[in-house]
KOLVEXRO-706486 format. One line per 5 residues: number of its first residue (from 0); their letters; for each residue x, y, z of C-alpha. Coordinates in pm, 1 decimal. Layout:
BEGIN
NUM) a) X,Y,Z; ...
//
This chain:
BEGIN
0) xxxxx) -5979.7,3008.5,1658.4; -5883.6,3144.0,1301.0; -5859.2,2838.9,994.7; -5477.6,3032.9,972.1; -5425.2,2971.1,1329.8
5) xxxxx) -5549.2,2585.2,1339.4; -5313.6,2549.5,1036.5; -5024.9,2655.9,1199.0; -5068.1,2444.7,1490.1; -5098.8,2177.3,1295.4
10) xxxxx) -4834.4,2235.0,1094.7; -4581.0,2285.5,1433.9; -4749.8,1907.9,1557.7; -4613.6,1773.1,1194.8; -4249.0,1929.2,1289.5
15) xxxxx) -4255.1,1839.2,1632.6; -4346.8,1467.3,1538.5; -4083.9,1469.8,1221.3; -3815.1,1598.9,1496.6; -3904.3,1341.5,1762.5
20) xxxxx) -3928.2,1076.3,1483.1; -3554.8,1198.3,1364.0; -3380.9,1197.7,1690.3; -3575.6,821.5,1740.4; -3384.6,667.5,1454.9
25) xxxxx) -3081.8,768.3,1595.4; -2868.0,457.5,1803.2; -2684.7,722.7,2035.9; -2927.2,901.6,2338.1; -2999.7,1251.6,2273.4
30) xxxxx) -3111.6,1491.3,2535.9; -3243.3,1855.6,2484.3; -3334.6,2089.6,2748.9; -3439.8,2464.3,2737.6; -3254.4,2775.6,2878.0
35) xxxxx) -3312.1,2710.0,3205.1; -3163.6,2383.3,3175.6; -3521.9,2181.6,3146.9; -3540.5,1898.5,2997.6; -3775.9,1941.0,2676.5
40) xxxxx) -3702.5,1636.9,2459.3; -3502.1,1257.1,2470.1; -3540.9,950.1,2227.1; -3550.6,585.9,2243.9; -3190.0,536.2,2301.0
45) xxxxx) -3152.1,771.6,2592.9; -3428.5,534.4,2807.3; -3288.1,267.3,2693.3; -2940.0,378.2,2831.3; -3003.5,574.5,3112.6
50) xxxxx) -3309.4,354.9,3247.0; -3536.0,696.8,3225.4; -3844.4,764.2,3104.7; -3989.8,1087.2,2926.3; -4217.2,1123.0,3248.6
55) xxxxx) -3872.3,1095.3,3486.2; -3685.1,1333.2,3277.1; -3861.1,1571.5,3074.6; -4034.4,1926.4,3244.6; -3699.0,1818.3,3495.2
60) xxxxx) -3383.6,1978.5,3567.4; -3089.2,1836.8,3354.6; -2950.3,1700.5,3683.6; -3201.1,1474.6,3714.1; -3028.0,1213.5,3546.5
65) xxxxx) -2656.5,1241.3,3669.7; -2516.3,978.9,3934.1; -2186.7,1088.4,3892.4; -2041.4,1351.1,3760.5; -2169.0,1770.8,3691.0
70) xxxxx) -2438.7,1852.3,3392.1; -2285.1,1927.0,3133.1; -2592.4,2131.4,2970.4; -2557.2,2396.3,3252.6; -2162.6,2426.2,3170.0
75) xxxxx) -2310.8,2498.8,2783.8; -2551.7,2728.3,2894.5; -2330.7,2894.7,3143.4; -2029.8,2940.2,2890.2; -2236.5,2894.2,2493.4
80) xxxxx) -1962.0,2675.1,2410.0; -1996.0,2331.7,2310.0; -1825.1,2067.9,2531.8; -1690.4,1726.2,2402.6; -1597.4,1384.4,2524.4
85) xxxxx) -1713.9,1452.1,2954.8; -1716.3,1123.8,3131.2; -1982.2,1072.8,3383.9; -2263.0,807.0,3507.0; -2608.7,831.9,3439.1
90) xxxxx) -2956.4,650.5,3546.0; -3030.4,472.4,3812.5; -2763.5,179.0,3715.7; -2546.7,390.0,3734.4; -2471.5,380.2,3324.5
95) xxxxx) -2083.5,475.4,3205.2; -2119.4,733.7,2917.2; -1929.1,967.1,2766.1; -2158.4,1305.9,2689.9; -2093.3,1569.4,2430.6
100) xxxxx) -2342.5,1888.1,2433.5; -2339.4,2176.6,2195.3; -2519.9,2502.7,2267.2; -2888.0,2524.7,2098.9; -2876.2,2906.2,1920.5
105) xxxxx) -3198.0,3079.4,1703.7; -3194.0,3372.8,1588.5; -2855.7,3478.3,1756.8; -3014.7,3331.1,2097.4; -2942.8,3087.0,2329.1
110) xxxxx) -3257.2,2890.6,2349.5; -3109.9,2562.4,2523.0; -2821.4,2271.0,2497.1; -2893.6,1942.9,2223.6; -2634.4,1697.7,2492.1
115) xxxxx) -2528.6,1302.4,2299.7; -2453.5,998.6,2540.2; -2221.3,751.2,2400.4; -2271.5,416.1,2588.7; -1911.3,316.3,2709.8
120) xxxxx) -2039.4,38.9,2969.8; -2065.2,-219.6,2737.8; -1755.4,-149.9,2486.5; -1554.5,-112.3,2812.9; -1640.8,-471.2,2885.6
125) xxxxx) -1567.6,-615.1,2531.4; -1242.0,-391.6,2543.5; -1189.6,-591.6,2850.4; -1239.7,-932.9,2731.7; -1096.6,-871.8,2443.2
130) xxxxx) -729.5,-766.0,2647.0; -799.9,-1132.5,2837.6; -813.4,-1293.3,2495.3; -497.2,-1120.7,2377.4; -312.9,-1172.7,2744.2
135) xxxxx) -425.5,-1556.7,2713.5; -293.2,-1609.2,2357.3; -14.6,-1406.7,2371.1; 117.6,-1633.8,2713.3; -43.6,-1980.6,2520.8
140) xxxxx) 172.3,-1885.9,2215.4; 492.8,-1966.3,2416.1; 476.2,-2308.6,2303.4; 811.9,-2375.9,2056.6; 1141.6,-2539.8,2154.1
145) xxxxx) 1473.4,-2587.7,2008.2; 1331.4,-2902.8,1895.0; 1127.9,-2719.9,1674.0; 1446.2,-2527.1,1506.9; 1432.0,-2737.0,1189.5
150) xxxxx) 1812.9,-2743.2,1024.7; 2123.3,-2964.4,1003.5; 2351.5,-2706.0,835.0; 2664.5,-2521.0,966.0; 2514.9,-2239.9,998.3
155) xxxxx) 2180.8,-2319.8,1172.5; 2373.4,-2544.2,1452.2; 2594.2,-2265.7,1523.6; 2316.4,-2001.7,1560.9; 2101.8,-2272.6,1759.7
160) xxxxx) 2417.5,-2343.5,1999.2; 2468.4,-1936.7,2068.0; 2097.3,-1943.8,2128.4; 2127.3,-2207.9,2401.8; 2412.7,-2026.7,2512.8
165) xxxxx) 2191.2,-1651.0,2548.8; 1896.5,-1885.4,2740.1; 2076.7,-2002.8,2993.8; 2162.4,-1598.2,3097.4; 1963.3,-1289.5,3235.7
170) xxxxx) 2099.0,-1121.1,2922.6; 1903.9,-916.6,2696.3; 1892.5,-1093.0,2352.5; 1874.2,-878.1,2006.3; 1721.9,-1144.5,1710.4
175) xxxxx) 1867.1,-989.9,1444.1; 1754.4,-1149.9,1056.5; 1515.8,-1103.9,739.2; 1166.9,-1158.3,735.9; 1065.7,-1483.6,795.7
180) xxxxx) 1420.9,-1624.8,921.3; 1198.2,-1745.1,1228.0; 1331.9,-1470.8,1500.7; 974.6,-1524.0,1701.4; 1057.8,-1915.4,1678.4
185) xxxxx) 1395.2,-1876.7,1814.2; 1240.6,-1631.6,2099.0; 980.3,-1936.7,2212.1; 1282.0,-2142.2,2228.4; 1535.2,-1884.7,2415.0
190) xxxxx) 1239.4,-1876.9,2665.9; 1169.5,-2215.8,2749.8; 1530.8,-2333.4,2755.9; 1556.1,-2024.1,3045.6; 1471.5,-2085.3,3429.4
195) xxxxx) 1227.0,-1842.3,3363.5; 1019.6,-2134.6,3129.2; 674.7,-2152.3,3379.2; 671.3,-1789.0,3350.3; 483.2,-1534.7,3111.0
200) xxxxx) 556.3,-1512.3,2755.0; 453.3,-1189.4,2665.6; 476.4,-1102.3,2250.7; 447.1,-753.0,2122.3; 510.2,-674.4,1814.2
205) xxxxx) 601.8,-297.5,1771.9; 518.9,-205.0,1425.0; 133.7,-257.8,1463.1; 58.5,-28.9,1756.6; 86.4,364.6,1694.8
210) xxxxx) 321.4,529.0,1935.2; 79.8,632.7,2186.1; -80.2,322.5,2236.0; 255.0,119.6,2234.4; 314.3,323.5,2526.8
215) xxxxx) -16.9,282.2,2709.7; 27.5,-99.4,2600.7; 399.2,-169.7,2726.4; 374.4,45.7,3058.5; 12.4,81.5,3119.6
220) xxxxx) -238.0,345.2,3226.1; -346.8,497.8,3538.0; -693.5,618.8,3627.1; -823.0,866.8,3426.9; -486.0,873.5,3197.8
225) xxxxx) -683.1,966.9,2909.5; -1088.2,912.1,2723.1; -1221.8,584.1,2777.6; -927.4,435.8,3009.6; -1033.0,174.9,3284.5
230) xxxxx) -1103.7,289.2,3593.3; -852.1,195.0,3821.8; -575.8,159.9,3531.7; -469.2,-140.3,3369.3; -134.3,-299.7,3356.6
235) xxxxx) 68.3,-276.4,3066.1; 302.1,-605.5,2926.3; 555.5,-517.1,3104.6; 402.9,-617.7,3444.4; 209.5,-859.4,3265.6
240) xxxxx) 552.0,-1025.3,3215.4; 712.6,-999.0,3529.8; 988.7,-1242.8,3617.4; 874.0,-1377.4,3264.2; 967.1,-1299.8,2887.7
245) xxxxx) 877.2,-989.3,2722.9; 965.1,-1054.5,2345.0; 922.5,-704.2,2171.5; 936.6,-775.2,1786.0; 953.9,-516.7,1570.5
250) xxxxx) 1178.1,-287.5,1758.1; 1317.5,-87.7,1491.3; 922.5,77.1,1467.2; 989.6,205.7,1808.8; 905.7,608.5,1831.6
255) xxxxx) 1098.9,809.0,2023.3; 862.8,883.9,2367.2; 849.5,507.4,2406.5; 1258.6,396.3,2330.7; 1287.8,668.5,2621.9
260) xxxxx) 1060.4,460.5,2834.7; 1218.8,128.3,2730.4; 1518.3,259.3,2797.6; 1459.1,376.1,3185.5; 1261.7,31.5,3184.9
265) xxxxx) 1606.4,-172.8,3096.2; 1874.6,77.3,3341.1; 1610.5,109.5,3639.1; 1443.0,-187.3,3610.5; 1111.8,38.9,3686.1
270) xxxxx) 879.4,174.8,3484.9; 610.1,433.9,3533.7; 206.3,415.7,3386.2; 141.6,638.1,3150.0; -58.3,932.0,3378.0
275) xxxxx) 92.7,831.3,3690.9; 393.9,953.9,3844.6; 497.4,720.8,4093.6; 742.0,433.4,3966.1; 682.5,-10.2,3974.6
280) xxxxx) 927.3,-221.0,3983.9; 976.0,-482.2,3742.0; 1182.9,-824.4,3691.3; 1168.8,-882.3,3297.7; 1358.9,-1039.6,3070.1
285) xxxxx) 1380.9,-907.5,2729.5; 1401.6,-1057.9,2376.4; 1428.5,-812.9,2083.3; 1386.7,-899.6,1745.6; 1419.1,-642.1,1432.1
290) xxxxx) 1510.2,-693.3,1060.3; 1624.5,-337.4,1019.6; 1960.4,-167.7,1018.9; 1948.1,-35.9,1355.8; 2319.9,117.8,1328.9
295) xxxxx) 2200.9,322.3,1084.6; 1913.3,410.6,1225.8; 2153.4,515.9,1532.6; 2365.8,735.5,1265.5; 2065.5,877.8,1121.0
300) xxxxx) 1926.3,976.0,1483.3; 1583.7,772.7,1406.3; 1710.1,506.4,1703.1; 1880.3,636.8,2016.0; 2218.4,518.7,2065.5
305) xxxxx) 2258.7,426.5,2417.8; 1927.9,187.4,2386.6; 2084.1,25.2,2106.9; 2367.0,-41.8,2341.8; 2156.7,-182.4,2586.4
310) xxxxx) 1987.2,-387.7,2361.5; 2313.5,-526.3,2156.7; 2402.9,-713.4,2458.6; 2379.5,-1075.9,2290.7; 2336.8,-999.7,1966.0
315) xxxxx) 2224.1,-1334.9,1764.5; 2208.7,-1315.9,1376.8; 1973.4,-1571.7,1221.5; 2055.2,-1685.3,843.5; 1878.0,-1621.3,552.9
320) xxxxx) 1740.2,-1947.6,362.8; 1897.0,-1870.7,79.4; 2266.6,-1886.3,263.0; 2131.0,-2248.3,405.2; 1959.6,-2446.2,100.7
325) xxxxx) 2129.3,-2729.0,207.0; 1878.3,-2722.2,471.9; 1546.6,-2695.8,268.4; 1494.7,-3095.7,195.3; 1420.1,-3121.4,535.3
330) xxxxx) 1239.0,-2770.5,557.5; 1000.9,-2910.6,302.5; 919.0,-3217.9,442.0; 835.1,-3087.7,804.5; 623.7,-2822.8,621.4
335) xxxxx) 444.5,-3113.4,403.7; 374.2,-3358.1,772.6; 206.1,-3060.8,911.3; 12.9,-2899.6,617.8; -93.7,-3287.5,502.6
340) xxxxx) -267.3,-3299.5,881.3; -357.6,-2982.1,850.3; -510.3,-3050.1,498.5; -639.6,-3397.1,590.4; -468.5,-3530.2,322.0
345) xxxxx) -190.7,-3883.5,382.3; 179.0,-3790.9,400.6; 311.6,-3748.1,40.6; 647.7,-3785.9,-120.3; 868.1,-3550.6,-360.6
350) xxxxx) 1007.1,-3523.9,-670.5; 1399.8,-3480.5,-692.9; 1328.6,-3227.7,-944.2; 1147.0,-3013.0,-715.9; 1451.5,-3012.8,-468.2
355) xxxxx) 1642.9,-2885.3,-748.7; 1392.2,-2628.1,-869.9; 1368.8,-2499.4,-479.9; 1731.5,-2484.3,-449.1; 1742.9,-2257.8,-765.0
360) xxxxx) 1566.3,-1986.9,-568.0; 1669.5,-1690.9,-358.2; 1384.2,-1698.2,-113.3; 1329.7,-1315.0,13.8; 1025.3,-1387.2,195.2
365) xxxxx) 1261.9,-1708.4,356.9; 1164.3,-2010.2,571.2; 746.2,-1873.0,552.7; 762.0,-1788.2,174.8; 887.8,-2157.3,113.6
370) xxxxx) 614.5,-2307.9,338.8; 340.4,-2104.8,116.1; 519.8,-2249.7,-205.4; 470.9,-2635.8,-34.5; 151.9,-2547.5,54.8
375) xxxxx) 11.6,-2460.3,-294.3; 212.3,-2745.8,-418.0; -20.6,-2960.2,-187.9; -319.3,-2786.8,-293.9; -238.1,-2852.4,-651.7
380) xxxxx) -159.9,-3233.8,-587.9; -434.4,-3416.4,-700.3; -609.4,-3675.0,-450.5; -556.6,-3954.9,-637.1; -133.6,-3886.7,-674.6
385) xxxxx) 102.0,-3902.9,-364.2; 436.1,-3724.7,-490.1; 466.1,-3378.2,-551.5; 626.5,-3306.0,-921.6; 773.3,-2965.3,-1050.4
390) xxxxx) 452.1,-2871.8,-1241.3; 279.1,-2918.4,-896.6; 468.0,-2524.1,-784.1; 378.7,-2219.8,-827.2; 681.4,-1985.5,-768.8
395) xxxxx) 662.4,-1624.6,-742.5; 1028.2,-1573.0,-952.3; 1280.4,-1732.3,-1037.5; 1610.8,-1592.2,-1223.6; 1802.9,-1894.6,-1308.1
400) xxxxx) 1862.9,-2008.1,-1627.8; 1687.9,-2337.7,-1538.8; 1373.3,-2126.5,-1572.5; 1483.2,-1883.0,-1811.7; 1204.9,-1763.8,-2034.8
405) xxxxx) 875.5,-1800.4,-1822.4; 708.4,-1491.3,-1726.9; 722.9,-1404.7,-1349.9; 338.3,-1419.1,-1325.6; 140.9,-1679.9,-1468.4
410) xxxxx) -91.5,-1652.6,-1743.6; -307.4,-1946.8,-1618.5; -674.2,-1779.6,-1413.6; -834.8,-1463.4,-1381.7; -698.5,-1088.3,-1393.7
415) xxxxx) -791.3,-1100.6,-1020.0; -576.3,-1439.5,-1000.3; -329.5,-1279.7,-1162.8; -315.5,-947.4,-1044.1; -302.3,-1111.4,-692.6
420) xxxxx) 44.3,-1337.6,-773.2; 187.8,-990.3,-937.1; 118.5,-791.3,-621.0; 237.1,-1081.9,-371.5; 606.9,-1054.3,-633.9
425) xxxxx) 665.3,-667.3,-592.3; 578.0,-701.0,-231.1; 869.2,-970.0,-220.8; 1082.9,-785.1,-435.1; 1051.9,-501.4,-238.6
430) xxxxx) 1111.4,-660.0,66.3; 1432.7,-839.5,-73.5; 1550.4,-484.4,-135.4; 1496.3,-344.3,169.2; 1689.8,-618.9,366.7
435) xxxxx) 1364.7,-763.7,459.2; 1322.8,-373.3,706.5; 910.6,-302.4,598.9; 944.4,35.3,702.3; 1169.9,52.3,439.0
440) xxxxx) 992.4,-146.6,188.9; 668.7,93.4,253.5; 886.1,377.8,197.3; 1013.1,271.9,-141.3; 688.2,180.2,-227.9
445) xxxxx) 505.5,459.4,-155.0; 250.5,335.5,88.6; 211.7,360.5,463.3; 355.7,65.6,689.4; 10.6,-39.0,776.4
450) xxxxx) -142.1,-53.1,444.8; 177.9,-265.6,387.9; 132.1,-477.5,689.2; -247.4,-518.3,540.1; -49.7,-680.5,197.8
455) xxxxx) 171.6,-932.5,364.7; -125.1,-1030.4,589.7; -306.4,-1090.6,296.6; -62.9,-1273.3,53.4; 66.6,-1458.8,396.6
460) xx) 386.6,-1331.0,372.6; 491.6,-1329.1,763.3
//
């Protein structure tokens, strides 16, 4: 053998092990076979996912492997197209994967099929757990009363009493209010104050699911309904609340495919998995809860008008705070019980002046932008004092001429610090303009409704 020829064959070893070492590193399972549909190379992950050795699987057909399902290297080698996302099972377990191959081309040629296995078996069982976790919390959440409707003004006992009223019927209810007026409070307490109390309590809240999974999510799925479903299906909340609560927040983020579904939901009282043509009955109770103008959404042709009318059926209007600051003395101190056990710190006592300075402001992020105000007012509090003073707040704005003259942000901390308590005040500001609608208050601020969602998350404005 030629020095030239013993280089060369070295040189091919050095590539073959550089290759093998490549597709090694690599966390999904790769498979290669030849034109004939042999298997001529695997890594790590592919035993470790199928259960199959090199000795099993390579100088094999590419159907060695399969326990369910057709190769998908022979389609690729049949056809020279690549073919994406092909559920099957592989191994002797019996592994759930999803398989993408792509044709293997030199020179102009077809010389074989490079296949990659995604492992679904194991995300399908955290997706599963997870949808327990969510199911669990979303029925243990059903925990507020009417006792919990802190208020003593005209306004709240009147919206309480027409609450009471709505409970005691099959009626749909419509929450209507800003952000923050407690609609998701007054839901709770609608349900438990209904003979439907020992049942499910199911909360969904519209705006943070994108159309096609709200649909999957409200109606369900059937076998095979799209990549990655369950096998089998899985229910959706609206069977997950049957003859219980379904309390769909948010409703004004509604797309269109899925207010068409709602809507056959509410006149049938049936509704029909998404993939699946045959129809389940249901027994649900709804309670809707938006902040945005839905009759102009109806006039614009963004919300369809006869599920508006089937929604408006006991429509229940919740007051701003800043139309009941008669009521925030005793706002503050149910706040200050429960973030002073929450804090570990002993029940403290306020300043009159701080009643006054409260009362003074509008409040567009309402009854949860005052409880973050009492909370950094506790934070501030020093251990060793037990009564919160005026210098003890930290409030985003205020307008009145009791105030006149401070800056909107403060100059005390960092530019992060400070950057942070500007950002939190145009996110209120913007929601005050918008009527307290965020898809509106996205819009005008030129950033998408998630991104937004993100913000209000972040500066816990709920």
């Amino acid at each position: 053998m030629t020095e030239e020829k013993i280089s060369t064959l070295a040189a091919d070893g050095e590539n073959k092990l550089l290759l093998q070492t490549i597709i090694d590193s690599l966390s999904d399972a790769v498979s290669v076979v030849d034109e004939n549909g042999i298997g001529i190379m695997i890594n790590r992950a592919y035993t470790r996912i199928t259960g199959m050795n090199e000795e099993q699987v390579l100088r094999k057909p590419a159907t060695v492997d399969i326990a369910e399902g057709e190769s998908v290297h022979l389609r690729v080698l049949q056809t020279g197209k690549p073919i994406k996302g092909v559920r099957m099972k592989v191994g002797p377990f019996r592994r759930e994967v999803i398989v993408s191959c792509a044709p293997l081309i030199i020179n102009g040629e077809l010389k074989g099929s490079v296949g990659v296995i995604h492992d679904i078996s194991e995300l399908r069982r955290v997706m599963e757990e997870l949808h327990r976790t969510r199911r669990l919390v979303r029925e243990l959440e059903s925990h507020y009363t009417f006792d919990d409707i802190i208020g003593n003004s005209e306004q709240i006992r009147e919206t309480v009493e027409r609450a009471r009223q709505a409970a005691a019927t099959p009626a749909c209810v419509l929450l209507r209010g800003e952000c923050g007026t407690g609609k998701e409070l007054f839901a709770h307490a609608i349900h438990h104050a209904s003979d439907r109390a020992d049942k499910p309590f199911i909360r969904v809240n519209c705006a943070s699911l994108t159309d096609t999974l709200l649909e999957s999510e409200l109606f369900g799925y059937g076998d095979g309904a799209f990549t990655g479903a369950k096998k089998g299906g899985r229910k959706g909340y609206f069977e997950e609340a049957n003859s219980g609560t379904l309390f769909l927040d948010e409703i004004g983020a509604m797309g269109n495919e899925a207010q068409a579904r709602l809507l056959r939901a509410i006149q049938e009282g049936e509704i029909i998995r998404v993939g699946e043509s045959r129809t389940r009955k249901i027994d649900v109770r709804l309670v809707i809860a938006t902040n945005a103008n839905l009759e102009e959404m109806v006039e614009k042709g963004i919300f369809r008008k006869d599920l508006y009318y089937r929604l408006n059926v006991f429509p229940i209007s919740l007051p701003p705070l800043r139309e009941i600051k008669s009521d925030i003395p005793l706002l503050v101190n149910h706040f200050l019980t429960g973030l002073a056990r929450e804090y570990g710190r002993s029940v403290v006592d306020v300043a009159p002046a701080v009643y006054r300075r409260l009362k003074e402001y509008d409040w567009p992020g309402n009854m949860r932008e005052l409880e973050n105000v009492i909370a950094r007012a506790l934070i501030n509090l020093g251990r060793d004092n037990s009564v919160i003073e005026e210098n003890h707040l930290v409030m985003p704005f205020v307008e009145s001429s009791a105030v006149k003259g401070q800056d909107s942000i403060p100059v005390e901390g960092t530019l992060k610090q400070m950057h942070r308590s500007w950002e939190k005040d145009v996110l209120l500001k913007a929601l005050q303009a918008a009527g307290g609608n965020k898809a509106e208050a996205a819009r005008r601020l030129d950033i998408s409704i998630r991104s937004l969602y993100n913000k209000l998350h972040q500066h816990k404005i709920f």
